[in-house]
PQR file of N, CA, C, O and H, with PARSE charges and radii, in Angstrom:
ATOM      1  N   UNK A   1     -38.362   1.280 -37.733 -0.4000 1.5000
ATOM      2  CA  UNK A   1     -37.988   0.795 -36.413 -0.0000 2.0000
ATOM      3  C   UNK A   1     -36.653   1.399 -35.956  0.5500 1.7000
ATOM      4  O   UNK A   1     -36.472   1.777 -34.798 -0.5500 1.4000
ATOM      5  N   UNK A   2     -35.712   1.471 -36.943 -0.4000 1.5000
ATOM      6  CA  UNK A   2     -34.593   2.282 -36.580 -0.0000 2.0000
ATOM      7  C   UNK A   2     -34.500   3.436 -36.143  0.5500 1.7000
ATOM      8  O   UNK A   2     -33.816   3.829 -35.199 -0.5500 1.4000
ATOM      9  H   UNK A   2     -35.860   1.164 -37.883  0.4000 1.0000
ATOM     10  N   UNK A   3     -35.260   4.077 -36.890 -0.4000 1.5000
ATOM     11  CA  UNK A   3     -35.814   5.372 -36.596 -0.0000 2.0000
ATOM     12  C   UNK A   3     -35.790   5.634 -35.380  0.5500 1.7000
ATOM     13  O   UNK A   3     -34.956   6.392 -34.883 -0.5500 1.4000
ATOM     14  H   UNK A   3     -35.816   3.758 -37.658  0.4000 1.0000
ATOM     15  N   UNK A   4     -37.232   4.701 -34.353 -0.4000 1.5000
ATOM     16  CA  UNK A   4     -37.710   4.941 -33.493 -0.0000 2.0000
ATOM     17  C   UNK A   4     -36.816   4.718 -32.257  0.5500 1.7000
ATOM     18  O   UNK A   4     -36.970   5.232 -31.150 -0.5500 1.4000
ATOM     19  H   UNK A   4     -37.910   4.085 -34.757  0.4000 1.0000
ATOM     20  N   UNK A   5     -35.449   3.497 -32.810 -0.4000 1.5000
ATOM     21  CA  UNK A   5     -34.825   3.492 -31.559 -0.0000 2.0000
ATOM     22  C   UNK A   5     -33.893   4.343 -31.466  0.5500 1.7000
ATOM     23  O   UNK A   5     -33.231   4.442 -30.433 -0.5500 1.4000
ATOM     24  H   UNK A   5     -35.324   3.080 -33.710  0.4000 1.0000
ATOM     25  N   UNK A   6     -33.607   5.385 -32.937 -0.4000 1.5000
ATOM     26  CA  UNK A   6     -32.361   6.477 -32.282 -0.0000 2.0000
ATOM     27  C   UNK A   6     -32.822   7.154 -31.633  0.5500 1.7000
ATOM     28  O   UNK A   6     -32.244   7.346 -30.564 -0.5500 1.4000
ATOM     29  H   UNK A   6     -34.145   5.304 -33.776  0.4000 1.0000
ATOM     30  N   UNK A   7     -34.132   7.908 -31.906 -0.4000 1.5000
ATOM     31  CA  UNK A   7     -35.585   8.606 -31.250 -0.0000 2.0000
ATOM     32  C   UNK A   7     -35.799   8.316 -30.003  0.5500 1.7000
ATOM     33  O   UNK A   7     -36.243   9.303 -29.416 -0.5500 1.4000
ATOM     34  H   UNK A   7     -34.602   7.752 -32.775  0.4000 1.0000
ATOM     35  N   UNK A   8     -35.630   6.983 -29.022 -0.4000 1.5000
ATOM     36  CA  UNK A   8     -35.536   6.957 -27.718 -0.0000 2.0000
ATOM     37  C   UNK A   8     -34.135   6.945 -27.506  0.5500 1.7000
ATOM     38  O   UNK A   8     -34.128   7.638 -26.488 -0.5500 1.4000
ATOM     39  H   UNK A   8     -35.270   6.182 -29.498  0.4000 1.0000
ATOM     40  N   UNK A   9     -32.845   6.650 -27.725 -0.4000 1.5000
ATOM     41  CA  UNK A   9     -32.043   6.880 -27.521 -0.0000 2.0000
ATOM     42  C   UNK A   9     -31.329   8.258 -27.078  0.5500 1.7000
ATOM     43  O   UNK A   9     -30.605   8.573 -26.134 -0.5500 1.4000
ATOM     44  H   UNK A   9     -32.850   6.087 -28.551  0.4000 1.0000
ATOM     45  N   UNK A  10     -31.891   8.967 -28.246 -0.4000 1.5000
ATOM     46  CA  UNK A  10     -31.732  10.418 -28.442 -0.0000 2.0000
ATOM     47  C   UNK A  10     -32.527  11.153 -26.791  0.5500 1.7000
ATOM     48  O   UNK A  10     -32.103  12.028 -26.036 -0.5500 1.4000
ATOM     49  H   UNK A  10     -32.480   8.711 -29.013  0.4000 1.0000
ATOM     50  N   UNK A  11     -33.574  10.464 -26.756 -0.4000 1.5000
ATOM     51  CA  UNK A  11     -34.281  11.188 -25.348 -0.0000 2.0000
ATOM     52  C   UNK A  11     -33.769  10.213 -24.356  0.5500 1.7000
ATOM     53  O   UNK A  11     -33.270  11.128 -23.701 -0.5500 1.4000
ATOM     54  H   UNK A  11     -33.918   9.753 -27.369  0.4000 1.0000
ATOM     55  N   UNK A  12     -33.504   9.332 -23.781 -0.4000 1.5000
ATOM     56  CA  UNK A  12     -32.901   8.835 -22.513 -0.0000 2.0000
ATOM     57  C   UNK A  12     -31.730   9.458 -22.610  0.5500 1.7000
ATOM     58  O   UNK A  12     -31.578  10.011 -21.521 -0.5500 1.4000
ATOM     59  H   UNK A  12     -33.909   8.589 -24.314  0.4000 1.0000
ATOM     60  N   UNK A  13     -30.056   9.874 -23.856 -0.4000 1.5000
ATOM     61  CA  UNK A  13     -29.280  10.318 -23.563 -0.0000 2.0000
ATOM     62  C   UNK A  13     -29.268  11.407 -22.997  0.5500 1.7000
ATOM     63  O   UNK A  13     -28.343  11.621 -22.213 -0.5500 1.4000
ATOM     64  H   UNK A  13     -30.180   9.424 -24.741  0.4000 1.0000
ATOM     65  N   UNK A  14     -30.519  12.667 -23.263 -0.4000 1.5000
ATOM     66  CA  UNK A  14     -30.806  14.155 -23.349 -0.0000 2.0000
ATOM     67  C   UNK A  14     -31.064  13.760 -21.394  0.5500 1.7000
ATOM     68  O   UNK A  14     -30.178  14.202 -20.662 -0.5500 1.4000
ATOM     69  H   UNK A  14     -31.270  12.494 -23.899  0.4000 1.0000
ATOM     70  N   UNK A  15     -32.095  13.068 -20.796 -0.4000 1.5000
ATOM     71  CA  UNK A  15     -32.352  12.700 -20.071 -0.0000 2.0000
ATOM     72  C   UNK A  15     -31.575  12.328 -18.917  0.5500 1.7000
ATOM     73  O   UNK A  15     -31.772  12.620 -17.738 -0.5500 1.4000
ATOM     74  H   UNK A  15     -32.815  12.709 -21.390  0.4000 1.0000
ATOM     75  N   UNK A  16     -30.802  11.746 -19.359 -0.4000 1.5000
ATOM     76  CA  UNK A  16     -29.582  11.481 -18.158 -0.0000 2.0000
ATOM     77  C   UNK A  16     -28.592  12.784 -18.287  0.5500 1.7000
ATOM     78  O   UNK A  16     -28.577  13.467 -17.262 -0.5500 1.4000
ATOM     79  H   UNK A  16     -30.641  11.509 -20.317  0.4000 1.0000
ATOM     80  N   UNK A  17     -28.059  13.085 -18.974 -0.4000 1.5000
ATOM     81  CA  UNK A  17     -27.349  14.562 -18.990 -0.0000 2.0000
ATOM     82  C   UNK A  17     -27.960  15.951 -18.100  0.5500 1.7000
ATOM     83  O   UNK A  17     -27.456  16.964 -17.616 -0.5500 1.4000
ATOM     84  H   UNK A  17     -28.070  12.531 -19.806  0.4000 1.0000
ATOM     85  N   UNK A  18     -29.247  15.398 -18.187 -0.4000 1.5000
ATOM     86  CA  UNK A  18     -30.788  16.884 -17.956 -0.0000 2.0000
ATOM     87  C   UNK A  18     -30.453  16.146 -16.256  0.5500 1.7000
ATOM     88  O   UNK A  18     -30.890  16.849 -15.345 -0.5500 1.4000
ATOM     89  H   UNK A  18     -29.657  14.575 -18.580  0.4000 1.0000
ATOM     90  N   UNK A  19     -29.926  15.182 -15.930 -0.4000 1.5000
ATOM     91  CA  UNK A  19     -30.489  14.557 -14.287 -0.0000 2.0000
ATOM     92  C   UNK A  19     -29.045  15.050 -13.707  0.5500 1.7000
ATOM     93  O   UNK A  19     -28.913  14.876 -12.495 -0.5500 1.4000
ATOM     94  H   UNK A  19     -29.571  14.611 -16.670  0.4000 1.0000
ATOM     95  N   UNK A  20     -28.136  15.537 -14.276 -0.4000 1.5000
ATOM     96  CA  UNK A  20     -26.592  15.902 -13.453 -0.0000 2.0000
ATOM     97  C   UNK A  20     -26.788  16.604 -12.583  0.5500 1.7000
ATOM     98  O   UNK A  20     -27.927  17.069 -12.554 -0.5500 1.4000
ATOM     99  H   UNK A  20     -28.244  15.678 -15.260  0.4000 1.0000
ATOM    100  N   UNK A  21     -25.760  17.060 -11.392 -0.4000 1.5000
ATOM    101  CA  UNK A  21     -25.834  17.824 -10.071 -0.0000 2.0000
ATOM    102  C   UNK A  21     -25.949  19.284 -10.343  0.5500 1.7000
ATOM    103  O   UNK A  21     -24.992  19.844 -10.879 -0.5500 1.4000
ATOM    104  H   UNK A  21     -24.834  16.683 -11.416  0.4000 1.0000
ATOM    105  N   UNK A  22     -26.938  19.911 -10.054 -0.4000 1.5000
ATOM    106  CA  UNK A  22     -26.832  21.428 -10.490 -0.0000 2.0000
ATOM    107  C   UNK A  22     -25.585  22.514  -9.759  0.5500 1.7000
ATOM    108  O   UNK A  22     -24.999  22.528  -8.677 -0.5500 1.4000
ATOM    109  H   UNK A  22     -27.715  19.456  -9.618  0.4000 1.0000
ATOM    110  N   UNK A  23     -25.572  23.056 -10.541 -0.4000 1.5000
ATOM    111  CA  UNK A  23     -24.421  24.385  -9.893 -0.0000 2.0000
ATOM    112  C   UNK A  23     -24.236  24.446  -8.308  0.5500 1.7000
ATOM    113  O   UNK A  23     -23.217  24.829  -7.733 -0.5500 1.4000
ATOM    114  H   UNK A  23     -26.048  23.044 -11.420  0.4000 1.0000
ATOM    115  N   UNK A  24     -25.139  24.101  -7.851 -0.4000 1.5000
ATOM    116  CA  UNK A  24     -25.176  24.679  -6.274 -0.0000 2.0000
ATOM    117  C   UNK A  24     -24.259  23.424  -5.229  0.5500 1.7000
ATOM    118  O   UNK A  24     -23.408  23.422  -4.340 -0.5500 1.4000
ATOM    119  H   UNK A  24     -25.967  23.790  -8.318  0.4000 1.0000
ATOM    120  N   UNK A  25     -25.359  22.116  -6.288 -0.4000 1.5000
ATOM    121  CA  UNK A  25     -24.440  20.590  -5.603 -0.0000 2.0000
ATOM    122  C   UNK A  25     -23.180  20.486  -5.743  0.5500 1.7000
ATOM    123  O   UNK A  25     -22.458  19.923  -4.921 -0.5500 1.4000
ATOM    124  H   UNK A  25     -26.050  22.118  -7.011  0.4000 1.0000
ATOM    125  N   UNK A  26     -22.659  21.191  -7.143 -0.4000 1.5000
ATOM    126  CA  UNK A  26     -21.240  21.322  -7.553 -0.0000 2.0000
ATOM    127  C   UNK A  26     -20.350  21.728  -6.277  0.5500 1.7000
ATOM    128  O   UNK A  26     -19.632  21.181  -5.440 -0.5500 1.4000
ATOM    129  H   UNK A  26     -23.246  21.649  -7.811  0.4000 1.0000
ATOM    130  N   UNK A  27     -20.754  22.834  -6.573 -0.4000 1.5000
ATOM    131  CA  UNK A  27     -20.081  23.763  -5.539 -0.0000 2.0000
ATOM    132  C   UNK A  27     -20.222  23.211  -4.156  0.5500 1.7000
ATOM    133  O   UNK A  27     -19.198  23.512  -3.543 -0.5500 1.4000
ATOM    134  H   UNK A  27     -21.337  23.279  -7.253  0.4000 1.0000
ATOM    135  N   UNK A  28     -21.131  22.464  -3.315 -0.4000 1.5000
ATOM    136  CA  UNK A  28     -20.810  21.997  -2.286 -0.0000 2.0000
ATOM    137  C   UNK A  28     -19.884  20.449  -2.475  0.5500 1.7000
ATOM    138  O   UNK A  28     -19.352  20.114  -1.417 -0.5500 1.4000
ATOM    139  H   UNK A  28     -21.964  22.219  -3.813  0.4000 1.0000
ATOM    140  N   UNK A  29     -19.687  19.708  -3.389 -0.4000 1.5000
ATOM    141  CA  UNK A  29     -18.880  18.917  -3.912 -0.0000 2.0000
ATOM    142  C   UNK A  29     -17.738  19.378  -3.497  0.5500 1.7000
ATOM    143  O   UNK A  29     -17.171  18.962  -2.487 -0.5500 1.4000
ATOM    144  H   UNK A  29     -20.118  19.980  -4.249  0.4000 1.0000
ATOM    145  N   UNK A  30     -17.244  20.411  -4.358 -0.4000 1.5000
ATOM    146  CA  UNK A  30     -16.156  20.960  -4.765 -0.0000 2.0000
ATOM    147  C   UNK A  30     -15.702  21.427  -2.916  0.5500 1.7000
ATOM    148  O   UNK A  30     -14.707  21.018  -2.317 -0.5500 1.4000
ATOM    149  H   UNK A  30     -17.705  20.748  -5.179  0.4000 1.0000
ATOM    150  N   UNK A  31     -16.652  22.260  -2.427 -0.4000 1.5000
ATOM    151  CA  UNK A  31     -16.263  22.480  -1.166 -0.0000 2.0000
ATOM    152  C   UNK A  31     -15.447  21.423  -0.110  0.5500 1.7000
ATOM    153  O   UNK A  31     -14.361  21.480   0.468 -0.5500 1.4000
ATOM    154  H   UNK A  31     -17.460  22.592  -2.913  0.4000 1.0000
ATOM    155  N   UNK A  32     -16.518  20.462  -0.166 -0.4000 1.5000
ATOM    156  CA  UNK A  32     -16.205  19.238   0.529 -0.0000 2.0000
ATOM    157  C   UNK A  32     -14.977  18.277   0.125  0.5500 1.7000
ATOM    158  O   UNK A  32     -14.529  17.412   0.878 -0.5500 1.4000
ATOM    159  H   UNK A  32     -17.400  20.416  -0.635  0.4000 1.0000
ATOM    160  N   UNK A  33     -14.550  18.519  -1.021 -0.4000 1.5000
ATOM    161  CA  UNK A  33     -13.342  17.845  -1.557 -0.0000 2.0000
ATOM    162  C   UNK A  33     -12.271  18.768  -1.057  0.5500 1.7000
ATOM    163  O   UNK A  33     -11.379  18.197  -0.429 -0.5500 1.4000
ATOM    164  H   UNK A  33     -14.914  19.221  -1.632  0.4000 1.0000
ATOM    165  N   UNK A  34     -12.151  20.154  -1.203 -0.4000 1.5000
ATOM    166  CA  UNK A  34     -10.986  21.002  -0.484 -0.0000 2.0000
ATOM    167  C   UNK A  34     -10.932  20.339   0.564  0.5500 1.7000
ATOM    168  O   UNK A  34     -10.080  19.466   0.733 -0.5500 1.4000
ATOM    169  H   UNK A  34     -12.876  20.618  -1.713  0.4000 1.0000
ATOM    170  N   UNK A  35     -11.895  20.666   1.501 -0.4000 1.5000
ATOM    171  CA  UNK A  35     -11.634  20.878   3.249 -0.0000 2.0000
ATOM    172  C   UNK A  35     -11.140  19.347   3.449  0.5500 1.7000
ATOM    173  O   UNK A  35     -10.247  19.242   4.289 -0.5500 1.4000
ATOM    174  H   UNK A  35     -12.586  21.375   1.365  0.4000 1.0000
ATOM    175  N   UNK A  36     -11.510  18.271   2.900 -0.4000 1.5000
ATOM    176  CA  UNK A  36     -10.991  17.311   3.086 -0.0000 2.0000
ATOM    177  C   UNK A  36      -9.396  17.017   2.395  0.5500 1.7000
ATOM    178  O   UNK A  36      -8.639  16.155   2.843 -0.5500 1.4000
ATOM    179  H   UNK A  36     -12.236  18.357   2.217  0.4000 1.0000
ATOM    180  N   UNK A  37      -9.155  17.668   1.545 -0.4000 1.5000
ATOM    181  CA  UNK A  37      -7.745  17.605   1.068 -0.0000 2.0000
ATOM    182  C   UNK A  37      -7.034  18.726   1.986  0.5500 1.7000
ATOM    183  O   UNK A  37      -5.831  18.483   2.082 -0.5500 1.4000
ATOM    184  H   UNK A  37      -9.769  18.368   1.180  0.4000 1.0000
ATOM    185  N   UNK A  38      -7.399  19.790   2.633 -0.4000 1.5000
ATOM    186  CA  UNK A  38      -6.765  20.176   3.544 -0.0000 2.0000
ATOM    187  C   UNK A  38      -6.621  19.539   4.837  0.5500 1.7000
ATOM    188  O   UNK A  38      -5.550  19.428   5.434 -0.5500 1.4000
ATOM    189  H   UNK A  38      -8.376  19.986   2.555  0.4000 1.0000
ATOM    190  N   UNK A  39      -7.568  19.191   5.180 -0.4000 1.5000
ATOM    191  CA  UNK A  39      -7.634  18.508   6.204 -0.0000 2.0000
ATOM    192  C   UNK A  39      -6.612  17.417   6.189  0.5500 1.7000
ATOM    193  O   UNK A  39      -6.191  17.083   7.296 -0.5500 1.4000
ATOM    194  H   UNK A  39      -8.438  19.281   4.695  0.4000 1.0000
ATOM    195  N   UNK A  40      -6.161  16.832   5.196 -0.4000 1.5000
ATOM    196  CA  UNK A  40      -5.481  15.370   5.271 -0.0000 2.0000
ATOM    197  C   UNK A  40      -3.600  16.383   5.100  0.5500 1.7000
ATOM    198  O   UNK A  40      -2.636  16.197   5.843 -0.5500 1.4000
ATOM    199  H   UNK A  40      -6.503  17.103   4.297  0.4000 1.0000
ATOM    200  N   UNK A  41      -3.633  16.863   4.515 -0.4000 1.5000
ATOM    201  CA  UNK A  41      -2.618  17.588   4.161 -0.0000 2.0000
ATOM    202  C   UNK A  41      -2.036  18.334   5.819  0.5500 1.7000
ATOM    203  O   UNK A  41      -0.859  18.260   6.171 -0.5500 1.4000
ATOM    204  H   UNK A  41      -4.416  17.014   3.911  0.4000 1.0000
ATOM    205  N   UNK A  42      -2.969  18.917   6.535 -0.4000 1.5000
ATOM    206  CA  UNK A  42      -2.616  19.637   7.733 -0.0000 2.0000
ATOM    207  C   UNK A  42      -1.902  18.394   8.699  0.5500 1.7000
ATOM    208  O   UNK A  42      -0.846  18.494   9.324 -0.5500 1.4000
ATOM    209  H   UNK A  42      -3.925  18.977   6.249  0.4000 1.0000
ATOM    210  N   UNK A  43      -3.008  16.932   8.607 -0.4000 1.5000
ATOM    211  CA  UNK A  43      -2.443  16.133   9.312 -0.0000 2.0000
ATOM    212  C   UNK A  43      -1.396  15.518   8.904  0.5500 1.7000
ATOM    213  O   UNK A  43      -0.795  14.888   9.774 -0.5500 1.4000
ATOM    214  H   UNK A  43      -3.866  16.851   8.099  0.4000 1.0000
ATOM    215  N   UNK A  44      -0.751  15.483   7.285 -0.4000 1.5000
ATOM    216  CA  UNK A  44       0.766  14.860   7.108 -0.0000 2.0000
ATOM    217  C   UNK A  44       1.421  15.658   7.022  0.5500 1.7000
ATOM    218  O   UNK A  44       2.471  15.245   6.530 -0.5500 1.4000
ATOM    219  H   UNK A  44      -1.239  15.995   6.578  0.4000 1.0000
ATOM    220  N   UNK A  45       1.472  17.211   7.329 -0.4000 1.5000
ATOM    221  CA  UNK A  45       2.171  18.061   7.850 -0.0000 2.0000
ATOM    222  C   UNK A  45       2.735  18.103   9.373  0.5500 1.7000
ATOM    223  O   UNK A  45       3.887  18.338   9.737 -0.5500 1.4000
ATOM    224  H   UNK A  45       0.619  17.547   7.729  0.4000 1.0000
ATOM    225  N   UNK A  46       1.582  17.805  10.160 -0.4000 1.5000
ATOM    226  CA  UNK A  46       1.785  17.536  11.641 -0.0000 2.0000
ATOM    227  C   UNK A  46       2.471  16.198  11.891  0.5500 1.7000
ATOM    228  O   UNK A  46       2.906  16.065  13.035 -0.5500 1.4000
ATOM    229  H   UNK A  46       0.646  17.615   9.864  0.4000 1.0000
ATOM    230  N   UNK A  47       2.629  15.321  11.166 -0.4000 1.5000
ATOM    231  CA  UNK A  47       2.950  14.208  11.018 -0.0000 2.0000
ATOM    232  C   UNK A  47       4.562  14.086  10.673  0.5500 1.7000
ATOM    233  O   UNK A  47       5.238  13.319  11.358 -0.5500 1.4000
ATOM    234  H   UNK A  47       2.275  15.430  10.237  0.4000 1.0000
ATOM    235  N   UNK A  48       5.028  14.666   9.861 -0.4000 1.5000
ATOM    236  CA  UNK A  48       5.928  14.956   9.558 -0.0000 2.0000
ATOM    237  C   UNK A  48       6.565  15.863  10.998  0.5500 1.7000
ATOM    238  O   UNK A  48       7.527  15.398  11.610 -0.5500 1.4000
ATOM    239  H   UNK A  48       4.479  15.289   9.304  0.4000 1.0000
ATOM    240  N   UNK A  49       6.070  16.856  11.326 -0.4000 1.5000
ATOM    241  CA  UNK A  49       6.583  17.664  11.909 -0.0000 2.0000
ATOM    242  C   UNK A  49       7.348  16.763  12.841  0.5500 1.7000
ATOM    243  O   UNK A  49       8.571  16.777  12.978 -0.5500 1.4000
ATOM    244  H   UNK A  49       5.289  17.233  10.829  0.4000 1.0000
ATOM    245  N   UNK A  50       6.100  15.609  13.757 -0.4000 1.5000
ATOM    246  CA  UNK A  50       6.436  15.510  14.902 -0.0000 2.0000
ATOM    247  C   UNK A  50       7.194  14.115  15.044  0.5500 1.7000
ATOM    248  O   UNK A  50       7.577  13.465  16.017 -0.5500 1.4000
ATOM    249  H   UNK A  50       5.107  15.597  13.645  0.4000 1.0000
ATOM    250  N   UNK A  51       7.267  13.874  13.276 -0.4000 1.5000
ATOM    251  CA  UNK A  51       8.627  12.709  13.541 -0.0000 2.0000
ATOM    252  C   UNK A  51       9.797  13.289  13.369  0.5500 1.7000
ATOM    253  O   UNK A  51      10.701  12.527  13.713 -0.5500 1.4000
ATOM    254  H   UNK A  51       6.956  14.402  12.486  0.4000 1.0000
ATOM    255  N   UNK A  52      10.231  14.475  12.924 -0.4000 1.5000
ATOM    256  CA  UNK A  52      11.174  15.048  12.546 -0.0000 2.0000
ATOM    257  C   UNK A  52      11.700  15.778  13.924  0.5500 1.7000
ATOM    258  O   UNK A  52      12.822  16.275  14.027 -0.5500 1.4000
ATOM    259  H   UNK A  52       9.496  15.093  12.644  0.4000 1.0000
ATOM    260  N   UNK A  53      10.786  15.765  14.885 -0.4000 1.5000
ATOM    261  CA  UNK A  53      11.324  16.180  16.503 -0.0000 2.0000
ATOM    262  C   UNK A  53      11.782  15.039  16.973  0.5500 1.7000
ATOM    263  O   UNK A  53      12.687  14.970  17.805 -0.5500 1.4000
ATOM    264  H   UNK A  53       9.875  15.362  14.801  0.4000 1.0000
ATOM    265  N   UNK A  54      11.291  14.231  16.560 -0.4000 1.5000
ATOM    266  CA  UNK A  54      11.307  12.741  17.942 -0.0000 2.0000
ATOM    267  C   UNK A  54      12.682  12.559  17.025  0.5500 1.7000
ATOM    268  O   UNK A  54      13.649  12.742  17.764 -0.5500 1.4000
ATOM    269  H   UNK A  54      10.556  14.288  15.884  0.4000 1.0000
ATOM    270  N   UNK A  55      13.098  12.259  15.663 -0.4000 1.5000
ATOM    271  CA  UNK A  55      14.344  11.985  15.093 -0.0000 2.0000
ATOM    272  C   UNK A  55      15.615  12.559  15.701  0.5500 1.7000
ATOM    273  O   UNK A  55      16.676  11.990  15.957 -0.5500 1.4000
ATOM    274  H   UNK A  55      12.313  12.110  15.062  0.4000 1.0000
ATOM    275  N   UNK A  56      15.209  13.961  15.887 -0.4000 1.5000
ATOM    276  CA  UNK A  56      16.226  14.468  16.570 -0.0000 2.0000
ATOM    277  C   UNK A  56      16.229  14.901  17.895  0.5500 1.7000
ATOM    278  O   UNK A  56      16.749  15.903  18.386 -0.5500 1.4000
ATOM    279  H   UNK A  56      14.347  14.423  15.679  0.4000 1.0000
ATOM    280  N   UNK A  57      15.554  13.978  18.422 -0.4000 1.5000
ATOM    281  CA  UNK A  57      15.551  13.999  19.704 -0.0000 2.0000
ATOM    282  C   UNK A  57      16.317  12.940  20.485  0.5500 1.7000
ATOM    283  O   UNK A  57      17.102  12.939  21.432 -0.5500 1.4000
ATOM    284  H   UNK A  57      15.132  13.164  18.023  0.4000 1.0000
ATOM    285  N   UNK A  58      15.612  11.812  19.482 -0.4000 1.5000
ATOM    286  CA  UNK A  58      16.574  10.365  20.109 -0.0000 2.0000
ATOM    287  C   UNK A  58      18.019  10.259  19.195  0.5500 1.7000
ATOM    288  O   UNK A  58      18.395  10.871  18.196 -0.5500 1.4000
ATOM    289  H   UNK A  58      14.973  11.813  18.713  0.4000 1.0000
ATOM    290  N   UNK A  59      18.558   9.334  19.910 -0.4000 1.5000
ATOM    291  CA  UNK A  59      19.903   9.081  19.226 -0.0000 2.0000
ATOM    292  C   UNK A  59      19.988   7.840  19.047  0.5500 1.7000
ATOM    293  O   UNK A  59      19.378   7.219  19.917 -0.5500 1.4000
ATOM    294  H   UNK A  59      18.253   8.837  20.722  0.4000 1.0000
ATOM    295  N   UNK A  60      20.714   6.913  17.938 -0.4000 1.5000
ATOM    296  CA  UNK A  60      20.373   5.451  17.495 -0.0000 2.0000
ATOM    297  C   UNK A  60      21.468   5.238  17.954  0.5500 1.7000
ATOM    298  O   UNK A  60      22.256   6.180  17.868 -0.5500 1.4000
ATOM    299  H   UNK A  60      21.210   7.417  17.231  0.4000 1.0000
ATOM    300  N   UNK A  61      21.928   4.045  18.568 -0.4000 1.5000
ATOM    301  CA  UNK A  61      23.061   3.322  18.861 -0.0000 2.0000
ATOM    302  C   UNK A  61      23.784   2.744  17.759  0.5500 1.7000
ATOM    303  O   UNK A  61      23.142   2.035  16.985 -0.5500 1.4000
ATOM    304  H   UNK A  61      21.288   3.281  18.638  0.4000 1.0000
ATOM    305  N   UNK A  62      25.233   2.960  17.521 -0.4000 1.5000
ATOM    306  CA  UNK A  62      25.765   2.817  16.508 -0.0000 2.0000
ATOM    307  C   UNK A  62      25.753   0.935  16.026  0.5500 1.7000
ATOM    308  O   UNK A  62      25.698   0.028  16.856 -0.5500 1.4000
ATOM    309  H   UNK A  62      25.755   3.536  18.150  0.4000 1.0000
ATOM    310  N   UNK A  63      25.789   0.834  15.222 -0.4000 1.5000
ATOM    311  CA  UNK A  63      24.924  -0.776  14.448 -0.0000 2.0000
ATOM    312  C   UNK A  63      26.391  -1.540  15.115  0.5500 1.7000
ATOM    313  O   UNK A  63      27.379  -0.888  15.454 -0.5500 1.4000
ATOM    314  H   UNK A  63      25.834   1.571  14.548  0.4000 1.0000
ATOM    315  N   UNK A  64      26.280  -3.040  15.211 -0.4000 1.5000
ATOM    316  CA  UNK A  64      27.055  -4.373  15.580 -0.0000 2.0000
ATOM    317  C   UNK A  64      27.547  -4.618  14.092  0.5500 1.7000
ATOM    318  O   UNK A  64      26.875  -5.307  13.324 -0.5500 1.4000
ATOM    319  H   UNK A  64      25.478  -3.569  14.935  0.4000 1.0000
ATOM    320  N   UNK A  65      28.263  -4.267  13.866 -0.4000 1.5000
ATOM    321  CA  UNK A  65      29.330  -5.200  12.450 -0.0000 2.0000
ATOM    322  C   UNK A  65      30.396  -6.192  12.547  0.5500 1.7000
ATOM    323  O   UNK A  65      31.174  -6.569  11.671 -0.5500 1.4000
ATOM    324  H   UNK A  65      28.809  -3.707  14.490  0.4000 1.0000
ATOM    325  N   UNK A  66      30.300  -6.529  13.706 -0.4000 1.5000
ATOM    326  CA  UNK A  66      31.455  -7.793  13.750 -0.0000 2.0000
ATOM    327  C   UNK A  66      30.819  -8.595  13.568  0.5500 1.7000
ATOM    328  O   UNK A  66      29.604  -8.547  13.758 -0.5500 1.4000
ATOM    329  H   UNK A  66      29.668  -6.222  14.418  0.4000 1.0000
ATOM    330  N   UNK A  67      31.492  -9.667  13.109 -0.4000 1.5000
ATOM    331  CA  UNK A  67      30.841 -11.054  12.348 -0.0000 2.0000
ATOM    332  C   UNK A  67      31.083 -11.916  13.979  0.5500 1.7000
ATOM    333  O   UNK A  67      31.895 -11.714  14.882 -0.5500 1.4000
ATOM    334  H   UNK A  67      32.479  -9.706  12.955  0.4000 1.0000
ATOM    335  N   UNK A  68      30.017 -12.877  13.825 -0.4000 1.5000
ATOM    336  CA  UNK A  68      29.747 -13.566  14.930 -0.0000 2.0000
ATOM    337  C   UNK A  68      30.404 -14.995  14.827  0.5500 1.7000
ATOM    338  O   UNK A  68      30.276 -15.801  15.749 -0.5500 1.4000
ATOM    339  H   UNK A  68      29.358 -13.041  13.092  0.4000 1.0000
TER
END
């Protein structure tokens, strides 16, 4: 009986390994993970950019430190 259950074990593990994404799915994976990490990257670049204009664009009024 032991036998028989390393024996299916042995073929459902082979089985699920044999069912992974082939080379081609990879690669569109892999594609789709760049363009989206560029994509997010371009926008906290632009993000950055355009607080770093508005910063020095406005001017802050110097803070109230007298005690009330």
């Amino acid at each position: 009986m032991k036998k028989l259950l390393a024996i299916v074990t042995g073929v459902v593990f082979v089985g699920l390994v044999a069912c992974g994404p082939s080379a081609a799915d990879q690669k569109k994976m892999e594609d789709a993970l760049k363009a989206a990490a560029d994509s997010a990257a371009n926008a906290l670049l632009q993000q950055a950019s355009s607080a770093a204009t508005d910063t020095a664009a406005t001017t802050t009024a110097p803070a109230d430190t007298t005690k009330k």
